[in-house]
C-alpha positions in Angstrom: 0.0 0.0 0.0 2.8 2.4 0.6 4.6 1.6 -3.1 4.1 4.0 -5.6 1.7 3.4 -8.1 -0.8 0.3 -9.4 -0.7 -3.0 -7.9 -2.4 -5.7 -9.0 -2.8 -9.4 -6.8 -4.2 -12.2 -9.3 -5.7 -15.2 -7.4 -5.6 -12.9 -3.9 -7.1 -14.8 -1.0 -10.3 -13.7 -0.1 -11.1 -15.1 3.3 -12.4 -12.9 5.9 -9.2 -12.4 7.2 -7.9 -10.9 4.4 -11.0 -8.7 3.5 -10.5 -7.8 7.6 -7.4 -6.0 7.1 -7.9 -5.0 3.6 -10.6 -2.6 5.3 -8.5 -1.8 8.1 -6.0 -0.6 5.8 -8.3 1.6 3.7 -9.1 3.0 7.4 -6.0 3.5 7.7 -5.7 5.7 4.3 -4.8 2.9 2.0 -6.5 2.3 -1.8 -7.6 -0.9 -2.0 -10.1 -2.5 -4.2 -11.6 -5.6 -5.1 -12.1 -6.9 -1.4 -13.7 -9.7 -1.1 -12.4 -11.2 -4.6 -9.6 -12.6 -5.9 -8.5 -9.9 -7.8 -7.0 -6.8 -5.7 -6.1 -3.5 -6.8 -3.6 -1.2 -4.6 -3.2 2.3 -5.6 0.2 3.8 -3.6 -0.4 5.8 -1.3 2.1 7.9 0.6 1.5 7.3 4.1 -0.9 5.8 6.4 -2.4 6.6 9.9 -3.8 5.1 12.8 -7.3 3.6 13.3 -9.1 1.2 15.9 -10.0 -2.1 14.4 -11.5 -5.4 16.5 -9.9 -8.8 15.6 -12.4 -11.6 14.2 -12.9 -14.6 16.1 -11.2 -17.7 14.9 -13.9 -19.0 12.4 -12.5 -22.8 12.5 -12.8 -22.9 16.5 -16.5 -21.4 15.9 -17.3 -23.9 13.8 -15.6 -26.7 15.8 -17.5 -25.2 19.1 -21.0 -25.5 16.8 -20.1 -28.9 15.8 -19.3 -30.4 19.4 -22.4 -29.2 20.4 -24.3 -31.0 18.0 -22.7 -34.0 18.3 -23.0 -34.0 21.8 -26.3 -32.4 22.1 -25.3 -29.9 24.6 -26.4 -25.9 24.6 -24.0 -23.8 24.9 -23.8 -19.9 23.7 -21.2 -18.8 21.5 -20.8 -15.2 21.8 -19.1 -12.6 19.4 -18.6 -15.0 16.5 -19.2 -12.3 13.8 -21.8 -14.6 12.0 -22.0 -12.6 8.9 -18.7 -13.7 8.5 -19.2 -17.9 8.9 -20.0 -18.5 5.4 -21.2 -22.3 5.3 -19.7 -23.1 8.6 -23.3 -23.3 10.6 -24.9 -25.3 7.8 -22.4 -28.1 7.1 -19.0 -28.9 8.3 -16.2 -30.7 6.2 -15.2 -34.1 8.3 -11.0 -34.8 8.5 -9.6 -38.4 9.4 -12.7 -40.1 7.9 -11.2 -43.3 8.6 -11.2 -43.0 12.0 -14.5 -41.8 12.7 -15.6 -44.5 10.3 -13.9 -47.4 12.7 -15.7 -45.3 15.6 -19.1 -46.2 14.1 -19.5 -43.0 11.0 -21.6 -43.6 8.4 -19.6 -42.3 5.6 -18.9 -43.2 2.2 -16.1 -41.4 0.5 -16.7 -40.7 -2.9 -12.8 -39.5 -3.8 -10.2 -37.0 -2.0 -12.8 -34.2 -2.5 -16.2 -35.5 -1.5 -17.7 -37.4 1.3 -20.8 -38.6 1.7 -22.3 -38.4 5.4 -25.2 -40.5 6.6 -27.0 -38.8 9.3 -27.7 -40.5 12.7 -29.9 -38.5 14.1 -28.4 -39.5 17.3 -30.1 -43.0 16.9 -27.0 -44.6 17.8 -23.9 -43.5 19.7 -20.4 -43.5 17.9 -17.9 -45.7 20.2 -14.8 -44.7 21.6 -11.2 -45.9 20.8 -7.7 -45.1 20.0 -6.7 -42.3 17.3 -3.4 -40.2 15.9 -4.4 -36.1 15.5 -2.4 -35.9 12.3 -3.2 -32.5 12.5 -5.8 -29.5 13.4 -8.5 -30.0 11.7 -8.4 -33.5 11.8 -8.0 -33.2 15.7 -11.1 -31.5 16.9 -12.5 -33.8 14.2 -11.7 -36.6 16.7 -12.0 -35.1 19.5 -15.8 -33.9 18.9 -16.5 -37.6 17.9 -14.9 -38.8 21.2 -17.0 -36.5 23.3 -20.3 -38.1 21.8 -18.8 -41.3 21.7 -19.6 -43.9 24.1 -16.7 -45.5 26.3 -13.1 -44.2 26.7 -11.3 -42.4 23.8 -7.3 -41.7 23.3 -5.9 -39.3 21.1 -2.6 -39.2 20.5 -0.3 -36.3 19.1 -2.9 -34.1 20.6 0.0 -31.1 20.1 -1.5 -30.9 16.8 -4.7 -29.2 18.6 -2.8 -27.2 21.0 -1.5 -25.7 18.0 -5.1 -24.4 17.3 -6.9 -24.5 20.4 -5.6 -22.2 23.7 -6.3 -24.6 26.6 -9.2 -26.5 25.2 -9.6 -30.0 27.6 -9.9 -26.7 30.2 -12.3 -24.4 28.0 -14.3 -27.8 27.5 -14.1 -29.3 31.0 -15.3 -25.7 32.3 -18.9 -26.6 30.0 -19.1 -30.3 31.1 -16.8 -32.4 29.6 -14.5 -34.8 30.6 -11.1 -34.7 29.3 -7.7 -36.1 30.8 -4.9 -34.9 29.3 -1.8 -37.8 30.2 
């Protein structure tokens, strides 16, 4: 923003965290267009100033927190989770790991790499617990919502792949009713 003259980003990201400081910056005095696309345009501009801005929430810990409840049928209240910001998060989630979730009692049917196809269980039976690997993130939470609605004892193991994501959570979750060990 502070070069002089046109710049031009082909195939910019355009996730809310991006648009996020794209604004900020044009609060701050900065050109940008095409927010929101993947096609940004900077105009130079020679300095910037100072501005207040509010950080979004972590979208993927949203939609984790949304997900766990479901599966575990709990109520909780999820507060300041800019929801014009969610996209598709509160209508469908994207299930890591299949494999293991399958072996914990999933109905799903991969199609290929890309698609999945879930059969609903409308809580008719109860996944079971068992042993599992976080390979990473996404995958973890992935596990570890299925082991909180599971039934029996679960173990995950590499769990510092959801540490790297998720600030404290067997404490954030055992403060709302679960019960999580951490060994």
């Amino acid at each position: 923003v502070l070069a002089k003259g046109k710049t031009t980003i082909y195939t910019a990201a355009c996730e809310p965290y991006l648009q996020q400081l794209c604004k900020m910056l044009n609060r701050m005095g900065a050109k940008i267009s095409g927010i929101a696309s993947n096609l940004l345009t900077i105009e130079g501009v020679e300095e910037l100033h100072g501005t207040d801005h509010t950080v979004l929430p972590d979208m993927i810990e949203v939609g984790s927190f949304i997900g766990m409840a479901a599966m575990t049928r709990s109520e909780i209240t999820i507060k300041n989770v800019s929801y014009e910001n969610l996209g598709i998060i509160p209508e469908s989630f994207r299930l890591f790991f299949v494999d293991k979730l399958i072996d914990m009692g999933a109905q799903i049917i991969l199609c290929d790499p890309h698609r999945a196809v879930v059969i609903g269980h409308n809580h008719g039976f109860t996944l079971r617990g068992g042993n599992m690997t976080s390979p990473d993130i996404r995958a973890g939470i992935a596990l570890l919502i299925a082991a909180m609605s599971a039934e029996g004892i679960s173990r995950i193991h590499n769990i510092e792949q959801i540490d790297r994501g998720y600030q404290n959570i067997e404490g954030r979750l055992n403060a709302i009713g679960a019960r999580i060990t951490r060994i």
